[in-house]
C-alpha positions in Angstrom: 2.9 19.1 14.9 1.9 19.3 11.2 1.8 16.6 8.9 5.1 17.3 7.0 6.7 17.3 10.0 5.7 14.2 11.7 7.0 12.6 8.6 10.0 14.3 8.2 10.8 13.2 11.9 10.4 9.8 11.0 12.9 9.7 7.8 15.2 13.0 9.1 18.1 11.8 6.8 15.9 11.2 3.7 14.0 14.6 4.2 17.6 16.6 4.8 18.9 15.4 1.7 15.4 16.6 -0.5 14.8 19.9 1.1 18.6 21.0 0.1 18.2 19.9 -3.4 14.8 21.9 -3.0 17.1 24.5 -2.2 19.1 24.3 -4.4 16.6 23.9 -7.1 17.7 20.5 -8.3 15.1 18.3 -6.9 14.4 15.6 -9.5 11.4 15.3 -11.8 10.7 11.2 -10.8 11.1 9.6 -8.2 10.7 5.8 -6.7 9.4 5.7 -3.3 9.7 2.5 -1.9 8.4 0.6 1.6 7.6 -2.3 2.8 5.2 -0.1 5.1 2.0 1.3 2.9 1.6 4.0 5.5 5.1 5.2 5.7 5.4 5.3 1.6 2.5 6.6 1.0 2.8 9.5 4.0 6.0 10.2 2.7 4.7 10.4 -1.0 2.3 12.9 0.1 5.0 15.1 2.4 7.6 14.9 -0.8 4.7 16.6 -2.5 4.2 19.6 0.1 8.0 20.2 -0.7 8.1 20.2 -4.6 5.0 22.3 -4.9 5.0 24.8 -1.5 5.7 28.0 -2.9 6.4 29.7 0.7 9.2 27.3 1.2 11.8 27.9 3.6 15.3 26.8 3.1 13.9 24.0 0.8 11.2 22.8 4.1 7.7 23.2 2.9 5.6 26.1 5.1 3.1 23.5 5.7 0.0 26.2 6.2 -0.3 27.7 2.8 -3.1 26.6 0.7 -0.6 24.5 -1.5 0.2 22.5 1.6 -3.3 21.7 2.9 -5.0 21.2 -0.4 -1.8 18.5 -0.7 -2.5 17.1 2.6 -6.1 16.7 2.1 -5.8 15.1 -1.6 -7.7 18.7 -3.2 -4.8 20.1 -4.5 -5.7 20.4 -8.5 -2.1 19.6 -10.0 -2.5 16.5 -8.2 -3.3 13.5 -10.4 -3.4 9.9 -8.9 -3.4 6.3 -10.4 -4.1 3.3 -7.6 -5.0 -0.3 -9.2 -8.2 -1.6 -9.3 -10.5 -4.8 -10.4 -10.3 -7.9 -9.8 -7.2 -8.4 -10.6 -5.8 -5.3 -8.7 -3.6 -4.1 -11.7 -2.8 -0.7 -13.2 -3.9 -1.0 -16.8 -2.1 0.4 -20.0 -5.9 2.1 -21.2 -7.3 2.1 -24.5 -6.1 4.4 -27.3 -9.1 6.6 -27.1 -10.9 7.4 -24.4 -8.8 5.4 -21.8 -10.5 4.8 -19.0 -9.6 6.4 -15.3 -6.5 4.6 -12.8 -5.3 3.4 -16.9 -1.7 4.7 -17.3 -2.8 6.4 -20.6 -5.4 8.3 -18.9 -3.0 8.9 -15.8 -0.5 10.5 -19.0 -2.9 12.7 -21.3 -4.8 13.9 -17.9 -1.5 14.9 -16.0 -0.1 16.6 -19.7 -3.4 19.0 -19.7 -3.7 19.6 -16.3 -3.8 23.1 -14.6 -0.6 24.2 -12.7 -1.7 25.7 -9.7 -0.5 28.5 -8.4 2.6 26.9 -7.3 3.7 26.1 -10.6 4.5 22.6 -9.8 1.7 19.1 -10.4 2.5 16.3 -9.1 1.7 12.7 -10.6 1.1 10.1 -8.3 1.0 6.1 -9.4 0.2 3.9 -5.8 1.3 0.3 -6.0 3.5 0.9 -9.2 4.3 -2.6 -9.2 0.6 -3.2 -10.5 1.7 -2.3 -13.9 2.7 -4.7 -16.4 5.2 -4.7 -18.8 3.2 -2.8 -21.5 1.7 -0.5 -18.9 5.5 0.7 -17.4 6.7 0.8 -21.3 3.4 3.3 -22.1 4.9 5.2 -19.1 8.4 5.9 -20.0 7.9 8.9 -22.0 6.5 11.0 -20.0 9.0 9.6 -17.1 11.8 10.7 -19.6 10.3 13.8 -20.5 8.0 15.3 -18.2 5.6 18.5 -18.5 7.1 21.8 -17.4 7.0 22.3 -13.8 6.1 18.7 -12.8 7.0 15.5 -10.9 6.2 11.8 -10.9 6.4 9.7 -7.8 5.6 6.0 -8.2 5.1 4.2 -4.9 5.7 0.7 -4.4 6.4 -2.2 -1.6 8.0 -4.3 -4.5 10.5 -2.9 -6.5 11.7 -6.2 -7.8 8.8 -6.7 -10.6 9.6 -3.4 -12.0 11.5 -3.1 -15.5 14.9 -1.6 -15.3 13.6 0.8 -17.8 11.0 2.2 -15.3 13.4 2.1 -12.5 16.9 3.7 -14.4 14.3 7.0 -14.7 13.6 7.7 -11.3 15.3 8.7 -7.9 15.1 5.5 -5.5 14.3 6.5 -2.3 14.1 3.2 0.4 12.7 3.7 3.6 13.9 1.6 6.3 11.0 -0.8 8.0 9.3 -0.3 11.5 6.2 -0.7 12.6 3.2 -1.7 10.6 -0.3 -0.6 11.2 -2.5 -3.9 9.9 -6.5 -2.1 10.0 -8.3 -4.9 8.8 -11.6 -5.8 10.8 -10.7 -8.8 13.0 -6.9 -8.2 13.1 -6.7 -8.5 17.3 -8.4 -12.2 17.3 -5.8 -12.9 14.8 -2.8 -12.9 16.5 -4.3 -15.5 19.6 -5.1 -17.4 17.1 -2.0 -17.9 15.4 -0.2 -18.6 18.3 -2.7 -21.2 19.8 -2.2 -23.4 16.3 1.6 -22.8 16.8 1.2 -24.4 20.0 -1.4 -27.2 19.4 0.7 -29.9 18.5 -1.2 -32.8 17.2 -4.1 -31.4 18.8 -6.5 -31.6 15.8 -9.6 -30.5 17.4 -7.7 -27.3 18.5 -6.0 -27.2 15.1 -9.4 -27.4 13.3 -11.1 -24.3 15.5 -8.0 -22.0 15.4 -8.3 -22.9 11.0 -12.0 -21.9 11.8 -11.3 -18.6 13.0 -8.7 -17.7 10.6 -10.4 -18.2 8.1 -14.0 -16.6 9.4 -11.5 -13.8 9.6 -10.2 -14.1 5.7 -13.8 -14.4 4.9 -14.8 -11.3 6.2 -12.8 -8.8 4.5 -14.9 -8.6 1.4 -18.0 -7.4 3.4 -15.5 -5.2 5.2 -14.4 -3.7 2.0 -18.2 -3.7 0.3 -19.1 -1.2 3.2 -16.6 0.7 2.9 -16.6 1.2 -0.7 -20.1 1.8 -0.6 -19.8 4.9 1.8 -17.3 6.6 -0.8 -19.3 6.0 -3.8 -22.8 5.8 -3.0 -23.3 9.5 -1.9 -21.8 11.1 -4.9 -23.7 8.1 -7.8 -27.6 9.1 -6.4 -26.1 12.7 -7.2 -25.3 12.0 -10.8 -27.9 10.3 -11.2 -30.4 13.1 -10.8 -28.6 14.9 -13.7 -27.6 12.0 -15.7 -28.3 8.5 -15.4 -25.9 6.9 -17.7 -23.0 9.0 -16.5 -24.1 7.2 -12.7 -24.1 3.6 -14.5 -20.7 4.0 -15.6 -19.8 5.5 -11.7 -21.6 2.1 -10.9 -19.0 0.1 -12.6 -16.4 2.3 -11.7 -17.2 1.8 -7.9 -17.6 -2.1 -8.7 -13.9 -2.1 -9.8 -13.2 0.2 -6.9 -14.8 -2.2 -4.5 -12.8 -5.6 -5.9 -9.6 -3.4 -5.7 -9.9 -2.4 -1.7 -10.8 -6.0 -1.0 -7.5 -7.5 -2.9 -5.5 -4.1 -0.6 -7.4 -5.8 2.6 -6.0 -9.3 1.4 -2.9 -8.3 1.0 -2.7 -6.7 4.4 -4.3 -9.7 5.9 -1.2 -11.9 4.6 1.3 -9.6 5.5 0.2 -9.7 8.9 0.3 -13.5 9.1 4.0 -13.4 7.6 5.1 -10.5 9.8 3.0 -12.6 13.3 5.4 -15.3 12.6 8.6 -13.2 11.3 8.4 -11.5 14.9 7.7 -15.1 16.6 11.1 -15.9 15.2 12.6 -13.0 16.5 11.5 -14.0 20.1 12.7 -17.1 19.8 16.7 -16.1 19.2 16.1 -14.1 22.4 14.2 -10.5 21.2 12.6 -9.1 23.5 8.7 -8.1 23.1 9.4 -4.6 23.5 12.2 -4.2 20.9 10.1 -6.0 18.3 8.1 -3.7 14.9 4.9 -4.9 16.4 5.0 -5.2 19.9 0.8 -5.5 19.9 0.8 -8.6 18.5 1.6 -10.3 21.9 -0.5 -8.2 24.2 -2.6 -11.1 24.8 -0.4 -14.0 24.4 1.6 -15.5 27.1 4.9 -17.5 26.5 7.8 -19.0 28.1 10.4 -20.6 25.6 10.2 -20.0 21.7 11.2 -23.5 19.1 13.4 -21.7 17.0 13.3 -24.5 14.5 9.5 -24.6 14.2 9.6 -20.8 14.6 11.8 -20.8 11.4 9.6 -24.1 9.7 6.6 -21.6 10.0 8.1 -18.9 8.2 8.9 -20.3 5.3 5.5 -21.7 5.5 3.9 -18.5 5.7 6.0 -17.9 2.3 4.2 -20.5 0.4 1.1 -19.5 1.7 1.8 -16.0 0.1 2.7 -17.4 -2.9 0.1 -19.5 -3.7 -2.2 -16.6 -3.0 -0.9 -14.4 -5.9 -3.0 -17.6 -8.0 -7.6 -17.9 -8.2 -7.3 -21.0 -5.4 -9.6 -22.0 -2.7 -8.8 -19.7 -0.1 -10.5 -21.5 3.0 -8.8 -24.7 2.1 -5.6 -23.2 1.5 -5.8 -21.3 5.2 -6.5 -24.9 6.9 -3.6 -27.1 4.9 -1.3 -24.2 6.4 -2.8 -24.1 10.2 -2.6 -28.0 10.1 1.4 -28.1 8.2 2.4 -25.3 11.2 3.0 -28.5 13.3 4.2 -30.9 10.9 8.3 -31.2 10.7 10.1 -29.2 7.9 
């Protein structure tokens, strides 16, 4: 089954609705894709593209084998321009003036204005994690949402709508996919799980308390080597390259794959947390009589044993996990943070 396809099964309704304005050659020039899933808006991002750009389409569907489609698929197609957050701070800056620099939303505007239309005679702007952008970032945006190129289309992808200004929002087409499954890939994410239940069940069991924090936390810790590695392998190759030709073209690829690098780790953090707030999201579920099968993430209890859920403490914990989340948007001590929650799990609401 191809790629545009497999999506297209998973949001039929959504995907009926775009090929006939396709069709019908009214398919809009921005659009908001929005998910709590980062897979399923970011695979449906990518298979909204195949459709505005294929130019063998057939009653609106992509064709799915034309170079248009696989250049798409693959991230080579050259009317594609993409903007993801990066540095520390995982944001999407506005850019300077002159010279902006690259994932800026100044750079993201002159770049997509003056690039080439392929043969298809449609680009395709792409900003992941919209809700990176601040205020002056989304207001630099506007125009070129208002009044695109010729033959174009913006999609901004986001998990979290809400921080967006109206402004951004009134431009574009909302498109909301409905939740399922979420695929958490982080190194370390099966010991997780165990260990989230044991401190549910521990009681006042502080020794047990203080080795399931342990692992939680050895878990947290490891993402940033997780993330170093990984950045490394994309960047490294294609820096010694430069740097045979030009070595301070490859110091500024240096810093760009430093900001790179502090960008996946913050996506890996994020995903981390979610995965904590959706273990004990699904724990509630169990305990007002779901059954394992019928829950998003059935994998998270492959390995855990229970009889009878507390729905109170189930509930206590959730809105736990909340805080936790919150006070994670904020520079705090991470490790400590992860224990004071592992050891409040017991404590009445």
């Amino acid at each position: 089954m191809s790629f545009y396809n497999d999506v297209r099964n998973r949001f039929p309704l959504q995907f009926e609705a775009l090929e006939k304005a396709k069709k019908d050659d009214k398919i809009a020039h921005a659009f908001l894709i929005q998910s709590e899933v980062e897979k399923d808006r970011n695979d449906f991002t990518l298979a909204l593209a195949q459709l505005a750009c294929c130019p063998e389409s057939v009653n609106g569907a992509p064709c799915t084998v034309c170079r248009i489609c696989r250049t798409i698929e693959n991230g080579t197609y050259s009317g594609l321009v993409k903007v993801t957050p990066e540095g520390k701070a995982y944001q999407i800056k506005v850019g300077e003036a002159e010279n902006p620099q690259e994932n800026s939303i100044r750079y993201f505007t002159s770049t997509f204005s003056l690039t080439n239309i392929d043969s298809a005679k449609k680009k395709t702007g792409i900003i992941y994690d919209a809700d990176r952008m601040n205020a002056e970032a989304q207001n630099a945006l506007l125009k070129t949402l208002e009044e695109p190129p010729p033959e174009s289309m913006i999609i901004l992808v986001t998990g979290n709508s809400g921080v967006l200004l109206p402004t951004t929002i009134s431009r574009c087409r909302s498109i909301v996919l409905p939740a399922g499954h979420i695929n958490f890939d982080f190194a370390g994410a099966e010991k997780l799980y165990p260990l989230l239940f044991d401190a549910f069940n521990a009681g006042n069991d502080s020794v047990k308390l203080e080795q399931c924090a342990a692992g939680i936390i050895e878990i947290a810790a490891a993402l940033k080597d997780e993330a170093e590695k990984e950045n490394e392998l994309l960047w490294k190759d294609k820096i010694n390259a430069v740097k045979e030709i030009d070595e301070r073209i490859a110091k500024k690829m240096t810093k760009s794959m430093e900001d790179s690098g502090a960008g996946l780790y913050m996506s890996k953090r994020k995903m981390f947390l979610n995965a904590v707030q959706c273990f004990f999201s699904e724990l509630f579920m169990l305990s007002q009589g779901a059954e394992v099968k019928a829950l998003p993430n059935p994998e998270f209890f492959d390995n855990i044993t229970f009889d009878k859920i507390d729905a109170d403490k189930a509930l206590h914990v959730v809105n736990l996990t909340e805080k936790l989340l919150f006070s994670f948007k904020f520079p705090v001590n991470e490790a400590l943070f992860i224990r004071n929650f592992i050891f409040n799990i017991n404590m009445e609401s």
